[in-house]
ZAMARGU-4260 file (C-alpha; in steps of 0.2 Angstrom, whole numbers, plus 5000, padded with zeros to 4 digits):
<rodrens>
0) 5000/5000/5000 | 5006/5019/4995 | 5005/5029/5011 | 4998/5044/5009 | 5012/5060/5008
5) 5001/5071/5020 | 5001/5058/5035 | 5009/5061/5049 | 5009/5050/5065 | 5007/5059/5082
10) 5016/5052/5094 | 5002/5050/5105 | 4996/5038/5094 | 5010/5027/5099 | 5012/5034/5117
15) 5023/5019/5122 | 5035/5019/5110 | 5052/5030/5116 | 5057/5044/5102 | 5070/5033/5094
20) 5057/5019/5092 | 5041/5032/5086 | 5054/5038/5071 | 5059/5023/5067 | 5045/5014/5067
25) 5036/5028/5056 | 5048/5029/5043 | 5050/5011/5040 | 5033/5011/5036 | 5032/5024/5024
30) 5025/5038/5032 | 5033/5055/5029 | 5029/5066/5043 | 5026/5065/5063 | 5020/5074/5076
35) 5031/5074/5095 | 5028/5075/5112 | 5038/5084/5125 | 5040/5071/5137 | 5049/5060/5125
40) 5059/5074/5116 | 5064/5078/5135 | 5070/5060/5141 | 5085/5060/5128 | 5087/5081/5129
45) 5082/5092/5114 | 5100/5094/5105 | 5099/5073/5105 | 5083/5074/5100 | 5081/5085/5086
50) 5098/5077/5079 | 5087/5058/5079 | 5073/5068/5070 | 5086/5077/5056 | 5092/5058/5054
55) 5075/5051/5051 | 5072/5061/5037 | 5053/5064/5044 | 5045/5081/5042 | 5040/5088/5060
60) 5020/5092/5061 | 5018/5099/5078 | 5024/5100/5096 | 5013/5093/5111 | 5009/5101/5120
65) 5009/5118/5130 | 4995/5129/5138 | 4986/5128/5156 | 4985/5145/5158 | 4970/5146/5167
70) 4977/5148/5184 | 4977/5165/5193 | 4992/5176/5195 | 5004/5168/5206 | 5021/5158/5206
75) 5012/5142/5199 | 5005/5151/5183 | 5023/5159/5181 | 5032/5141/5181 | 5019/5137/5169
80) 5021/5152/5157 | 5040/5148/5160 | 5037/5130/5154 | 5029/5138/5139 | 5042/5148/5133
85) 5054/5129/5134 | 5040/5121/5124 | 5041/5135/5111 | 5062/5133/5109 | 5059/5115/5107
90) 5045/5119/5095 | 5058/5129/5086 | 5074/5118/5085 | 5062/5104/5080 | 5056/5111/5065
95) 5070/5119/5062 | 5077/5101/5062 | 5063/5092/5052 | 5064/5088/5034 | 5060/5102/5022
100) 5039/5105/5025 | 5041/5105/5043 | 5029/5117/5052 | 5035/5124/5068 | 5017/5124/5078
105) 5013/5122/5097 | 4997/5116/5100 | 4989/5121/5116 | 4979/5116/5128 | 4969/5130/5138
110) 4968/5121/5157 | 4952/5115/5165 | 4945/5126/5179 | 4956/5130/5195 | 4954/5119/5209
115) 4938/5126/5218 | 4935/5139/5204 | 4917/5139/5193 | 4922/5154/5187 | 4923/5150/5169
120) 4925/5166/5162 | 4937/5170/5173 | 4946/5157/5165 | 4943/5159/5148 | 4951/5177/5149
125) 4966/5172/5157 | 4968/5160/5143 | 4969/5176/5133 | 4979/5186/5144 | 4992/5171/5144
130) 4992/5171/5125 | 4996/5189/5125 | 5010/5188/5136 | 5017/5171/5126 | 5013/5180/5109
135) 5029/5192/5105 | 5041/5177/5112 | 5035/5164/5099 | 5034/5179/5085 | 5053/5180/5088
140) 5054/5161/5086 | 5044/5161/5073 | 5031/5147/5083 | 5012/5148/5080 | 5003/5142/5095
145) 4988/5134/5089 | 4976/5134/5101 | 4965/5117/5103 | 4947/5116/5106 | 4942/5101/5116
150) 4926/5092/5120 | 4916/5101/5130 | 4918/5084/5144 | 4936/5092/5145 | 4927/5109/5150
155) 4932/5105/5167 | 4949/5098/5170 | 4959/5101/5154 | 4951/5114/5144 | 4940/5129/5145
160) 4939/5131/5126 | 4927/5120/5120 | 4923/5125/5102 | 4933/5130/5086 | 4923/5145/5087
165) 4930/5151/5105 | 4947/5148/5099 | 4947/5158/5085 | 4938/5173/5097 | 4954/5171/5106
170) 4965/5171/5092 | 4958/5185/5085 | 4970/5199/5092 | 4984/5191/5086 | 4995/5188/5071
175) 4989/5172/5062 | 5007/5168/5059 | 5008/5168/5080 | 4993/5161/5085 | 4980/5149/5075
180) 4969/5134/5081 | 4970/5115/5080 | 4956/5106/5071 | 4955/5090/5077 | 4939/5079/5072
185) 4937/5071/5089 | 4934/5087/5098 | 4922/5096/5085 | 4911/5084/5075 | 4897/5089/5087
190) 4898/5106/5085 | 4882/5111/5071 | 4893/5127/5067 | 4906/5117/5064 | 4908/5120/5045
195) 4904/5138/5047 | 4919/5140/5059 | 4929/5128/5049 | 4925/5142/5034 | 4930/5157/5046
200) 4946/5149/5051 | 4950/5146/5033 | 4949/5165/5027 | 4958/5171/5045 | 4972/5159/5041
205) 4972/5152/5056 | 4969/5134/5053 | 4987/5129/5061 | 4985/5107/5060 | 4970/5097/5057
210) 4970/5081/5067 | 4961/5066/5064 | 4952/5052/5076 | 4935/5045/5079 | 4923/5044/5089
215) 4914/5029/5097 | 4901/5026/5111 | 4900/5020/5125 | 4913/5028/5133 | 4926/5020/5143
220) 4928/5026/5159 | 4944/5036/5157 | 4934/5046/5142 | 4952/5054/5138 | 4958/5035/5131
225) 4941/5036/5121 | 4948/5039/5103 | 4947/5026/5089 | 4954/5021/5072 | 4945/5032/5058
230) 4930/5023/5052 | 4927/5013/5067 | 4917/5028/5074 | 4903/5041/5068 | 4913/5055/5060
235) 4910/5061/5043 | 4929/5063/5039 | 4923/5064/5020 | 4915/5082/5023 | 4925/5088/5037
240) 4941/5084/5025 | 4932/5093/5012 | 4928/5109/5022 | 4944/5111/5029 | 4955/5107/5011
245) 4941/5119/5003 | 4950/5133/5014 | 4966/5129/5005 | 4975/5121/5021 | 4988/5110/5012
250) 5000/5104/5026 | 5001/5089/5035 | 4988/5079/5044 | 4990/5071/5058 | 4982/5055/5067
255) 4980/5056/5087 | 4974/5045/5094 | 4973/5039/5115 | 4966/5024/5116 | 4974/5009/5128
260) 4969/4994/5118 | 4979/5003/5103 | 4991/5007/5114 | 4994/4990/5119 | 4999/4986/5102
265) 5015/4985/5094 | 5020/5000/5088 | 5023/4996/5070 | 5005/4987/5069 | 4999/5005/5076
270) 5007/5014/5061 | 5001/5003/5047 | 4984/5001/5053 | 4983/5020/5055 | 4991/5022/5038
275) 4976/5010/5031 | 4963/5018/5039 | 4969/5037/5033 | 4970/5030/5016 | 4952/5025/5017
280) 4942/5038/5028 | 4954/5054/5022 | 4965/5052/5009 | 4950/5052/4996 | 4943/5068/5000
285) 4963/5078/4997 | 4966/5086/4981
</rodrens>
């Protein structure tokens, strides 16, 4: 089987695998491109690892992750907005490291409510006043952070921002070249403006990645490790592709998936099952 050019593996999808393993293991199988985490890049240290991914040969997709910014002012939310500034250099000498197509893009995640808090606005608006401090430094980097909307389930304990259209509010004071938004089809399938905001994202220029899982009830308990294999779920990949390829995004896409049956598997079975189900579900609907 031809794998398609515009895969790219997130690393999540193969969360056991260490870095040397997840570039291997992706390369050998065709695919051209992958997404990283931080906690792996940061086991072998960033100069090591940005040399294994130059040796690959892979294009880099995206960072994971940065955000939590929804704690009030103190010295937790400055470690954190500390953090985010290391998560930017690494997004920087990864891309910088990739093979040629290589996107230097953090995706964030916003943070759940405080512990106590139900101050939801509150929240949301220091999502934004984080992203205006956070701003200039990727500008200088040349990182766009590409904010993530996540199921509003999330809305609790890992993200405030529950709809492409509230990440796009949030981008909207900055630079798209500095901050965009994550399109990921297990978080936003739901959504009825979906397409309309899909549209909207498209002519701001902000459509930083589009990600690609399904969705499947029931749920498992840990509703986090709930994503599936595309076409083992509900999501129309065939019109959500379209809608966001009709906006001329052209870049790679990657599969993410946390799931702890498919985790289970071995890594190389991982990749070319993913690779299969890409070729049927999304590959169809690209230029």
């Amino acid at each position: 089987m031809t794998v398609d050019p515009r895969l790219s593996i997130n690393q999540a999808t193969i969360k056991y695998a260490d870095l040397a393993t997840a570039l291997k293991v992706t390369a050998d199988a065709g695919v051209q491109s992958i997404g990283l985490w931080r906690e792996p890049v940061n086991e072998v240290g960033l100069d090591t690892a940005a040399k294994m991914l130059a040796d690959s040969g892979l294009r880099f997709s995206t960072h994971c992750r940065g955000g939590f910014f929804t704690l009030p002012e103190g010295p937790e939310r400055r470690a954190s907005l500390d953090d985010n500034r290391r998560a930017i250099d690494e997004t920087a000498a990864l891309a910088a490291a990739g093979a040629a197509g290589s996107t230097a893009v953090l995706v964030l995640v916003a943070g759940g409510l405080p512990e106590g808090s139900r101050d939801l606005i509150g929240a949301r608006s220091r999502v934004h006043d984080a992203l205006t401090e956070l701003a200039p430094y990727a500008q200088d980097a040349g990182v766009t952070l590409a904010i993530e909307p996540l199921h509003p389930m999330f809305g609790s304990d890992r993200c405030v921002v529950s709809t492409l259209g509230q990440a796009l509010d949030l981008a909207a004071d900055f630079d798209p070249s500095v901050v965009g938004a994550a399109v990921d089809t297990f978080h936003i399938w739901w959504d009825p403006q979906v397409y309309e905001q899909i549209a909207r994202a498209g002519r701001e220029g902000r459509i930083s990645t589009y990600q690609v899982c399904d969705w499947k009830t029931p749920l498992p308990a840990d509703v986090l490790l709930s994503r599936h294999y595309m076409g083992d779920g509900v999501i129309d990949f065939a019109s959500l592709t379209r809608a966001v390829v009709e906006t001329g995004y052209d870049r790679d896409i990657e599969v993410e998936i946390f799931n702890a049956d498919i985790w289970a598997d071995a890594p190389e079975s991982v990749v070319a099952r993913t690779a299969e189900a890409f070729a049927a579900t999304v590959s169809p609907h690209l230029p």
